[in-house]
Every structure is written in structure tokens, then in C-alpha cells.
C-alpha positions as CSV (number, residue, x, y, z in Angstrom):
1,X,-24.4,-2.1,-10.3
2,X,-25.0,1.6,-9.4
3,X,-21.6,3.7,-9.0
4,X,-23.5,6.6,-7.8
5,X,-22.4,7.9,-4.7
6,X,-24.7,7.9,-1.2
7,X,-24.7,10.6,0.3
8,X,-22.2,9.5,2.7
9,X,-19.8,9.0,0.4
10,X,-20.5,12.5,-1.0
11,X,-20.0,14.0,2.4
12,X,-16.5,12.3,3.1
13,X,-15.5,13.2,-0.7
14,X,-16.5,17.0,-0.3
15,X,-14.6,17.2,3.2
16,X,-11.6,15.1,2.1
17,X,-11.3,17.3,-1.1
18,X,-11.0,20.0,0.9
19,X,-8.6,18.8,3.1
20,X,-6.6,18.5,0.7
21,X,-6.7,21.5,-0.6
22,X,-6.4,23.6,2.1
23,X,-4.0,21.3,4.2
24,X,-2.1,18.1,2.2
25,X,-0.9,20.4,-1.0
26,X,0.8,23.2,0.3
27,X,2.5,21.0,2.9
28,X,4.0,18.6,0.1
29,X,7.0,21.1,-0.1
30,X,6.9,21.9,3.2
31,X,7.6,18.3,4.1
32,X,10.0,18.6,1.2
33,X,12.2,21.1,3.4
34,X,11.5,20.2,6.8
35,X,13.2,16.8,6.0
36,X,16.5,18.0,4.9
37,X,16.4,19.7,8.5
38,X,15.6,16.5,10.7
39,X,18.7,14.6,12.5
40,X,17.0,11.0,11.3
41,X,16.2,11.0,7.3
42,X,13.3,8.4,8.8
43,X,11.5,10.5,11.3
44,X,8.1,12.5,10.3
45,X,8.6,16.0,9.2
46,X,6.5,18.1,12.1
47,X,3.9,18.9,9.4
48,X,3.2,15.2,9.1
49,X,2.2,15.6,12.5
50,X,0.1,18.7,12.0
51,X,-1.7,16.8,9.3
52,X,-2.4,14.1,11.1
53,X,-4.0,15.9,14.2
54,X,-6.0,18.1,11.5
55,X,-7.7,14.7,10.0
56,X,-8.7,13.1,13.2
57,X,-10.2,16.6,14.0
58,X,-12.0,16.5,10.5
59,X,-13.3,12.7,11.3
60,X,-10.8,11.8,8.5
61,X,-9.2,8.8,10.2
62,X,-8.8,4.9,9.7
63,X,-11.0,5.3,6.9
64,X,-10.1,2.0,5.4
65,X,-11.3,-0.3,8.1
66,X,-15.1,-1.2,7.1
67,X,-15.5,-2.5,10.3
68,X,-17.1,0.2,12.5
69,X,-15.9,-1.2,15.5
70,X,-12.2,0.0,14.7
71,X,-12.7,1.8,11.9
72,X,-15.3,4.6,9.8
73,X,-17.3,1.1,8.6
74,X,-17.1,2.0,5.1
75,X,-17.9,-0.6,2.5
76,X,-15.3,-0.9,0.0
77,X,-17.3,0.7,-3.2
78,X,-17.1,3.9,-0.4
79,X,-13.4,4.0,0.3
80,X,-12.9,3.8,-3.1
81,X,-13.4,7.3,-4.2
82,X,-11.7,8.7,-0.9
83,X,-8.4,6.1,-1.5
84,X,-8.8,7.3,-5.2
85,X,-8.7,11.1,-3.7
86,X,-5.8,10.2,-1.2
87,X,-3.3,8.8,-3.8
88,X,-2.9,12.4,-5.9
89,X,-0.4,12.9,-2.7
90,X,0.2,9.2,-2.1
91,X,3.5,10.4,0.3
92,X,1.6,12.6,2.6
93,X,-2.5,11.7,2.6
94,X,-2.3,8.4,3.4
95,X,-0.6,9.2,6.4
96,X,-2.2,12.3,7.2
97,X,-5.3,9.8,7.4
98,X,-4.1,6.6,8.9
99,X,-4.7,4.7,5.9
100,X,-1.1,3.7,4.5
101,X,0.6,0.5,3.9
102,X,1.8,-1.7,5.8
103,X,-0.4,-0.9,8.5
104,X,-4.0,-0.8,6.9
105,X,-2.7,-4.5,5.9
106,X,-1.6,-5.3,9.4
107,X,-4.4,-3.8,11.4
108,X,-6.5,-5.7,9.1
109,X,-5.2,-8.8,10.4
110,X,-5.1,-8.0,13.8
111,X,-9.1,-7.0,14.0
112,X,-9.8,-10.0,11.9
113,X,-7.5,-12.7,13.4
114,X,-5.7,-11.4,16.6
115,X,-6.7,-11.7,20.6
116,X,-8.1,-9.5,22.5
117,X,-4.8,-9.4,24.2
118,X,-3.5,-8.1,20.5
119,X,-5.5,-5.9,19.7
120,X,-5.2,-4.2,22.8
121,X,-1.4,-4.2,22.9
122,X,-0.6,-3.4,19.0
123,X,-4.3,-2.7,16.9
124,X,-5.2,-0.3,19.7
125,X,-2.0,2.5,19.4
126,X,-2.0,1.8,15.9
127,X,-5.9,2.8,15.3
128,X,-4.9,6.0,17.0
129,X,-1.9,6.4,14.9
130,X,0.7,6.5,17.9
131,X,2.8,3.3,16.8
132,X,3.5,1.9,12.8
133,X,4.2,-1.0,11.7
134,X,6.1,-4.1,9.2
135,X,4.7,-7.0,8.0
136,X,8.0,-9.4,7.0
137,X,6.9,-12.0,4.2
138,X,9.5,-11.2,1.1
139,X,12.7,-12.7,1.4
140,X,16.1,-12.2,-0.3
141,X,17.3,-15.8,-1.1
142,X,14.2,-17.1,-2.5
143,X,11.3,-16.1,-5.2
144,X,8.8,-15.0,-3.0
145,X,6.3,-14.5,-5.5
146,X,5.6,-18.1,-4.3
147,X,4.6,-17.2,-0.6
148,X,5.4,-21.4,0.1
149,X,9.1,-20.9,-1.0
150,X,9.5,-18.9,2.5
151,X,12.3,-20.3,4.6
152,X,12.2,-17.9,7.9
153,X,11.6,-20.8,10.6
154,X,9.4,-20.3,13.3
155,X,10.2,-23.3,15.8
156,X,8.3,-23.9,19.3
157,X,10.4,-24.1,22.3
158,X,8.2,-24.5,25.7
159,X,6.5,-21.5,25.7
160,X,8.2,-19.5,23.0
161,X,8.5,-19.5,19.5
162,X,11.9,-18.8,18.4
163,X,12.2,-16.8,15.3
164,X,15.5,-17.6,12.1
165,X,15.8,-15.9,8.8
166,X,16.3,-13.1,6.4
167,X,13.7,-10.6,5.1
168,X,14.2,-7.5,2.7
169,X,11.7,-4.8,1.4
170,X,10.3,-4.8,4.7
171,X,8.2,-1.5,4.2
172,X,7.6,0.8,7.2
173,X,10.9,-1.1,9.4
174,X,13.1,2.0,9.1
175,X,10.8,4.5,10.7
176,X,11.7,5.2,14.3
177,X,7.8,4.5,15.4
178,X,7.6,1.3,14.0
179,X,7.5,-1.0,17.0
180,X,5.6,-4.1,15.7
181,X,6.6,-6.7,13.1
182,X,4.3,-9.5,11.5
183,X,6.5,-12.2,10.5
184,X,5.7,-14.9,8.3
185,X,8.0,-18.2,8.2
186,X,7.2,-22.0,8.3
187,X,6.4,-23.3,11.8
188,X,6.2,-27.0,9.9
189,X,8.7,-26.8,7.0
190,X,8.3,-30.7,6.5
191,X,4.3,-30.7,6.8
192,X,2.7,-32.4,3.5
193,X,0.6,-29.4,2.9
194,X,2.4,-26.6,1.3
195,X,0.2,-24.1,2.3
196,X,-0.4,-25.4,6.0
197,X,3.4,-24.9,7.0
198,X,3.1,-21.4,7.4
199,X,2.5,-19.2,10.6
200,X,2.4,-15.3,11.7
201,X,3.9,-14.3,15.0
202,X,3.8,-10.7,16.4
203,X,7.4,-10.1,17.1
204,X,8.5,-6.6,18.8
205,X,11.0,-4.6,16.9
206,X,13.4,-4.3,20.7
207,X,13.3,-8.3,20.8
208,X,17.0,-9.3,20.9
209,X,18.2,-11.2,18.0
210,X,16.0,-8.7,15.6
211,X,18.1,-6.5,13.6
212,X,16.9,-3.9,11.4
213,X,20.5,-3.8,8.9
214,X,20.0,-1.2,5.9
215,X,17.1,0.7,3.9
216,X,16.8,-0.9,0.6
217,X,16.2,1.7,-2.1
218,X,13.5,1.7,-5.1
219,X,14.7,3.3,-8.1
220,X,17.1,5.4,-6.2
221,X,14.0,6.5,-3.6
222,X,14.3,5.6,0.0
223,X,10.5,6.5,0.9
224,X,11.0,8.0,4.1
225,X,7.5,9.0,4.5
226,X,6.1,5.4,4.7
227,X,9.3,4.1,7.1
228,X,11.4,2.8,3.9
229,X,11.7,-1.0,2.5
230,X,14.2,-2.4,5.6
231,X,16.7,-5.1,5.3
232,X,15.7,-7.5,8.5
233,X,17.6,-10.2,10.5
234,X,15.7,-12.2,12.9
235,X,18.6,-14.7,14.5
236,X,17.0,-16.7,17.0
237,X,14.4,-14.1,18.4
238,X,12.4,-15.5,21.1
239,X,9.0,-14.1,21.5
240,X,6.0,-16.1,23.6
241,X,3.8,-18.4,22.0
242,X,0.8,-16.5,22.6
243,X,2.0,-13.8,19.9
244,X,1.3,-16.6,17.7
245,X,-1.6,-14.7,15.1
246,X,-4.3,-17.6,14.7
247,X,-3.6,-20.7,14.6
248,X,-0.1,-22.8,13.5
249,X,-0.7,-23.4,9.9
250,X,-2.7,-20.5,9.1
251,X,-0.2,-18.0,7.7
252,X,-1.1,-18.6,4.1
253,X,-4.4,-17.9,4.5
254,X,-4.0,-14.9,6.8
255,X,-2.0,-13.4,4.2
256,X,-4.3,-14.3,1.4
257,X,-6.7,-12.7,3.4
258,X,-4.7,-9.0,4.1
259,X,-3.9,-9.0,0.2
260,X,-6.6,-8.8,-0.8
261,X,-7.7,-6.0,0.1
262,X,-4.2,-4.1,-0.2
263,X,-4.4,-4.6,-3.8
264,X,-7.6,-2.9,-4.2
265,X,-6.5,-0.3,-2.0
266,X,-3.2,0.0,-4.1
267,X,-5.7,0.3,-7.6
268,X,-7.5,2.6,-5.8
269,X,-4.6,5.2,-5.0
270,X,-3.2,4.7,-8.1
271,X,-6.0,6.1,-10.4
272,X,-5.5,9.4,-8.4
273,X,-1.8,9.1,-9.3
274,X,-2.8,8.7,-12.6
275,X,-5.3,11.9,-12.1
276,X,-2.6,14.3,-10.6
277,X,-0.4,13.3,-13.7
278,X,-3.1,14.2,-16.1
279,X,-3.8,17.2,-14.6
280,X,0.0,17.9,-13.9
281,X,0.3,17.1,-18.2
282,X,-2.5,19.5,-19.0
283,X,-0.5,22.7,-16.9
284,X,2.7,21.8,-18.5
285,X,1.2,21.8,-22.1
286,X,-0.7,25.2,-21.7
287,X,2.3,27.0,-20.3
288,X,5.1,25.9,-22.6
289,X,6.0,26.6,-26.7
290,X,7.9,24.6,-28.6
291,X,8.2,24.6,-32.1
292,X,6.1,27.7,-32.7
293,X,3.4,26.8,-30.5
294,X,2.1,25.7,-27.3
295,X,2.6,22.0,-26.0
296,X,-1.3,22.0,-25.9
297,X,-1.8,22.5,-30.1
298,X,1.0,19.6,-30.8
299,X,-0.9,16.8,-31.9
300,X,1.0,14.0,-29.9
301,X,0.6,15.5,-26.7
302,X,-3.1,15.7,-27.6
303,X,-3.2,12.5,-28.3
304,X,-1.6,11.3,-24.9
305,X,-3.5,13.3,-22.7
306,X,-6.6,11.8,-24.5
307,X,-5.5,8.4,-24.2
308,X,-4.8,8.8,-20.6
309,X,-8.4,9.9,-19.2
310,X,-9.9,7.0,-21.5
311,X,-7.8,4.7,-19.4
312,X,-8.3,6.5,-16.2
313,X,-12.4,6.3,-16.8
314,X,-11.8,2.1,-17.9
315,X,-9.4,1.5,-14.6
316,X,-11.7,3.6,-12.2
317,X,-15.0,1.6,-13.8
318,X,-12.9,-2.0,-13.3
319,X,-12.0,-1.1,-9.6
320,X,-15.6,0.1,-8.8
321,X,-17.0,-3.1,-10.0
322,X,-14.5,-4.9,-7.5
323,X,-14.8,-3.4,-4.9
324,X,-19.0,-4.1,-5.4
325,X,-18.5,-7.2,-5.7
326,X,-15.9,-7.8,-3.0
327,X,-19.0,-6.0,-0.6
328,X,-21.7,-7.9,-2.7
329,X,-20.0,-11.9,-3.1
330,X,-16.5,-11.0,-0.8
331,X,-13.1,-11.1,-1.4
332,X,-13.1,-15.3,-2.8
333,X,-15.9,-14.1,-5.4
334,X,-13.9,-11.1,-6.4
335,X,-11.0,-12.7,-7.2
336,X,-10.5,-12.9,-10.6
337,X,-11.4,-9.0,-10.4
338,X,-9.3,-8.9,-7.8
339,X,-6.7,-9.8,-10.2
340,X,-7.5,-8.2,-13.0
341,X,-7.1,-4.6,-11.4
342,X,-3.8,-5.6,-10.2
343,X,-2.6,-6.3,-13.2
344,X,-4.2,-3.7,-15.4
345,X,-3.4,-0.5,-12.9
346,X,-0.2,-0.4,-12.5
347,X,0.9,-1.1,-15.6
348,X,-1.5,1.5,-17.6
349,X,-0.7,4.1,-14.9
350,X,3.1,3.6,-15.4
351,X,2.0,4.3,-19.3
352,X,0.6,7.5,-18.2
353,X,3.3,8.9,-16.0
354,X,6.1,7.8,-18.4
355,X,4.0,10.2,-20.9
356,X,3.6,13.2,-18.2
357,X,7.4,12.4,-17.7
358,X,8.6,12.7,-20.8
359,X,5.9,16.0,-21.5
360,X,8.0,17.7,-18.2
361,X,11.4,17.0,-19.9
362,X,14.4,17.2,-17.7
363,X,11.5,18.3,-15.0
364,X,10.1,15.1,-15.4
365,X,12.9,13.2,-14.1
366,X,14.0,15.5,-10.9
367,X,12.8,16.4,-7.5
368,X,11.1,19.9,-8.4
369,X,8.3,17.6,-9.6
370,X,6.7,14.6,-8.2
371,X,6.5,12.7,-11.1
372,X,9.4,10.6,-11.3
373,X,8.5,9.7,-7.6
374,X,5.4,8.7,-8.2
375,X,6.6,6.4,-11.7
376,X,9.1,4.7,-8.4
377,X,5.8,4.0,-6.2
378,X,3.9,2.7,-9.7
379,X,6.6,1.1,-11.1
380,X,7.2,-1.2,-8.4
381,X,3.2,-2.2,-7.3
382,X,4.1,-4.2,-10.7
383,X,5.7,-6.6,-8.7
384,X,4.4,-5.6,-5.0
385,X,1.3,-7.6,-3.8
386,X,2.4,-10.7,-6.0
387,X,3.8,-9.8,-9.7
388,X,1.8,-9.1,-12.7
389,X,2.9,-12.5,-14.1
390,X,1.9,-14.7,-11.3
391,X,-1.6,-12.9,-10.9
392,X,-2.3,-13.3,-15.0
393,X,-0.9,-16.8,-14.5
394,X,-3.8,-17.7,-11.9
395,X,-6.5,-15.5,-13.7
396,X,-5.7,-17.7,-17.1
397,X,-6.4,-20.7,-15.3
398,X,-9.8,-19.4,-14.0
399,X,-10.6,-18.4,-17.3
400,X,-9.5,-22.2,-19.1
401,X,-11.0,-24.0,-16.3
402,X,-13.9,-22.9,-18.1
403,X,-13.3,-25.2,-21.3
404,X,-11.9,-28.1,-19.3
């Protein structure tokens, strides 16, 4: 395995770095204020806009997509240092650049599994930024860590599939561009096969019977940059049957398929959470006393900020070697890696921000920082993408099958 960067990768890293710099930074607080001014808390702040027409100049677009067709046809051990880069702003970069959940997920589908007729109606305006999107899986009534406990029914009538249920922490539903929902529910709730009963339909967010009801907050956070975590109703939304994604039966493995590579993307963001709260620790500890000296000489906070870049230099080594071997054996032969960086990077990264927290005092916990927002965003990818227990659960088994 060689981590060092092509040149490439060196080039997109230089001008992305800069971008940021120059553009994403001082625009955090300008977001910050244009907000409080707009008449819909959900709407982009105009300098979202700016940012993104500034990356598409820059050739700083759709990054994520390795296929070139769609996308800048990066490998994954490519993105990763760019995703890495994009997460020390996780509310504005990822936008700025196109590469945000849910739509980096859903356009994923769509170039992998959707009709031409599909791409051209949804990936196409979503590529070029001008729609966004909702992929509705998690449900309210039911543990959805277990993707077959799903009871949204999808039933065929003629030529249309008519869409029932319930779905909450629909990310991206409450933002006014979001035009496009993935739904997940069981086209054959009595089939034998648990994991055969499953479809996606494309169902547009002005279908009758679709009703977006209320944001659902994390942690007190509404996340207006990324459209919010919706409450949805679908009550007997009809849509045709050729906005069926695939094939009937295929939903499991379709969203096998888009987590995969979420999660790394996730893992990958999150270490540059993990770097802005590093270097957000080391300003606070050289510009305050206490006790008769700087934060910087007190022993504990040395000891936290040391413990913090070990971690940061383990996670970032653990995520390089999955995303190698997702590019080298795919996504099946990554899996246990797969799964191991889920588990291990949100939860050391929490560590770390809960230390830069409690460093910033009172700051840590209020808006004048971003800290406390970005503990929200880390906090919950612990249960985002499948929970830590269910992924340790199925990485346990891998690793006894061994002795069986």
C-alpha cells in the first residue's frame, strides 16, 4: 500500500486548500447572518450560491463520483484527502462542492442502477447542482437498524406503484430544492426472502398523497444547510411503474450498495472535523491563562491535544487502507474495513470534540463557536449509516467465522 499522493491528488488538494481559505472560511459567518435574514430558515444563504458557482469555476465539482462519465473519476484513495479537506467546514464545503449527503448517496444510485430516462430527468440537474434530494429508508415505528423491519408498502396497481407509510430523519426533505425522493418499502412484504421484499421507487416531492409534516431536530440543531432530517407521509402516492429503480426485489441490495460508500465518505469528513478541533484546541490553549498560566503549559490539556493527533494519524491511516482496498478488491472485499472505520471514527472523533469542548468552556457549547455543532453532526453518524452496535455485531461474526 503506498498513501503517497499522485500528482493529481496533489493538484486538487493545493486548489481545494485554497478554496477554502480564500472562499469557504470567511463565509462561515457570513452564512451565519445571512440566515437570520432569509423568509424560509430552509433556503440557501446567497453566499451558498456564490460558493457554489466559485467551485464549478475552480473544477471543484461532483468530486465524489469516480465515475468520469458524471463525475471528476476519482478513485476513492483520491477523494479521500479532498472529503478529509471538505469536512473542517462540513456545513458549507460539501455543498459548495456538490459532494453532500443525501445526494452523493442518491446520485450514486441513479448512475449505477437508474434508466437512461432517470438519469436524465433526476441525476442530470442534480450533477449540475440545480435540484437536491431525500433518500426515505428510516422509519419511526420500527428499528430500522434492520433495513428488513421496513413497513412503507409499495403495491403495483396497472401501471403504477402506489406508495403507504411513515418515514422520519429524512435528510435534505425540508429544503425548498429538494424535488426527488428515493423511497424504500416492501413491494413483497409476504416474499420468503427477507431481503428480496424490498424495492426503490423515484417518487417526486409535488406527488399528491406526499407530505413533508415537520423538521426533526438533532441535539437541538435543525441543519438547515443540508435541507434538515424531515418527518414524511406518503398516503397512497401513486407514481408510474417505470420510476421503479432496478428491479422489484432489489432494494436491499441497492442500499447496500449506496452505503457503502457514504460511510467512507462520512469517515472521511470526519477526520477533518477532528483536524479543525485540534487546531481550534491549540488557539484556545495559547491565548488563555488560568491558574497562573497559559492553557498550553497545563499538563492535561497537553495531554489531550496529544492524544487527539495520535488518533487522528491511526483513523486517517485505517480510512486510507479502505478506501485502497475498496479501489483494489471493491466494496464486498472492504467490508470488514468498511466497518471498522464506521465504528472507530465517529466515536474517537466525538472523544476529541468533547475534549476541544470542554477546553472552550461555556464557548464550547454556544453558537460563537462551531464546536458543539459539529459534536451534533459526530455524535449522531454513531447511529447514522447503521449503528455502531449492529456494524461490530457483523464484523464479530467475520472475525469468529474464522475459528468455526
Amino acid at each position: 500500500m503506498d498513501f503517497t499522493f499522485d500528482a493529481r491528488t496533489e493538484e486538487l488538494r493545493a486548489r481545494l486548500l485554497a478554496f477554502m481559505d480564500e472562499h469557504v472560511y470567511p463565509a462561515e459567518q457570513i452564512a451565519h447572518e445571512q440566515r437570520e435574514r432569509l423568509s424560509s430558515p430552509w433556503e440557501n444563504p446567497p453566499v451558498v450560491e456564490e460558493l457554489k458557482a466559485e467551485a464549478r469555476r475552480q473544477g471543484l465539482w461532483n468530486l465524489f463520483l469516480p465515475d468520469a462519465e458524471h463525475g471528476a473519476g476519482l478513485t476513492n484513495l483520491q477523494y479521500a484527502p479532498l472529503a478529509e479537506i471538505t469536512g473542517r467546514s462540513p456545513q458549507l464545503a460539501p455543498t459548495a462542492t456538490n459532494c453532500a449527503a443525501p445526494d452523493t448517496g442518491n446520485m450514486e444510485v441513479l448512475a449505477q442502477f437508474g434508466d437512461e430516462r432517470q438519469k436524465k430527468q433526476w441525476l442530470e440537474p442534480l450533477l449540475a447542482g440545480e435540484i437536491r434530494s431525500a433518500f426515505a429508508m428510516t422509519e419511526p415505528d420500527v428499528a430500522s437498524s434492520d433495513a428488513t423491519n421496513i413497513t412503507t408498502h409499495i403495491r403495483r396497481e396497472g401501471d403504477q406503484y402506489v406508495v403507504t407509510g411513515r418515514k422520519w430523519y429524512i435528510s435534505g426533505a425540508m429544503h425548498p430544492d429538494c424535488t426527488i425522493f428515493i423511497v424504500m418499502g416492501k413491494t413483497a412484504p409476504d416474499g420468503a426472502d427477507i431481503r428480496r421484499q424490498q424495492s426503490m421507487v423515484l417518487v417526486p416531492r409535488d406527488t399528491p398523497g406526499v407530505t413533508v409534516k415537520r423538521a426533526m431536530r438533532v441535539f437541538g440543531y435543525e441543519d438547515h444547510y443540508h435541507g434538515g432530517h424531515a418527518e414524511v407521509i406518503f398516503d397512497e402516492a401513486r407514481v408510474p411503474v417505470s420510476n421503479l429503480i432496478g428491479e422489484e426485489g432489489g432494494g436491499f441490495a441497492i442500499a447496500q450498495a449506496r452505503l457503502g460508500p457514504g460511510r467512507i465518505h462520512h469517515c472521511m469528513r470526519l477526520i477533518g472535523m477532528a483536524e479543525r478541533a485540534i487546531e481550534l484546541m491549540c488557539r484556545r490553549a495559547v491565548s488563555r491563562d488560568a491558574f497562573g498560566k497559559a492553557l498550553a503549559q497545563q499538563g492535561v490539556v497537553q495531554n489531550w491535544i496529544a492524544d487527539a493527533r495520535v488518533a487522528v494519524e491511526q483513523l486517517r491511516l485505517l480510512v486510507l487502507k479502505t478506501a485502497w482496498m475498496m479501489d483494489t478488491v471493491g466494496n464486498r472485499g472492504a467490508h470488514t474495513e468498511i466497518q471498522a472505520i464506521k465504528i472507530a471514527t465517529p466515536r474517537t472523533v466525538v472523544g476529541i470534540l468533547d475534549r476541544a469542548i470542554q477546553l472552550y468552556g461555556a464557548g464550547g457549547v454556544s453558537q460563537d463557536f462551531p464546536l458543539a455543532e459539529l459534536y451534533a453532526g459526530a455524535r449522531t453518524l454513531m447511529i447514522a449509516d447503521g449503528p455502531d452496535e449492529v456494524h461490530q455485531r457483523s464484523l464479530a461474526r467475520r472475525e469468529l467465522k474464522k475459528y468455526l
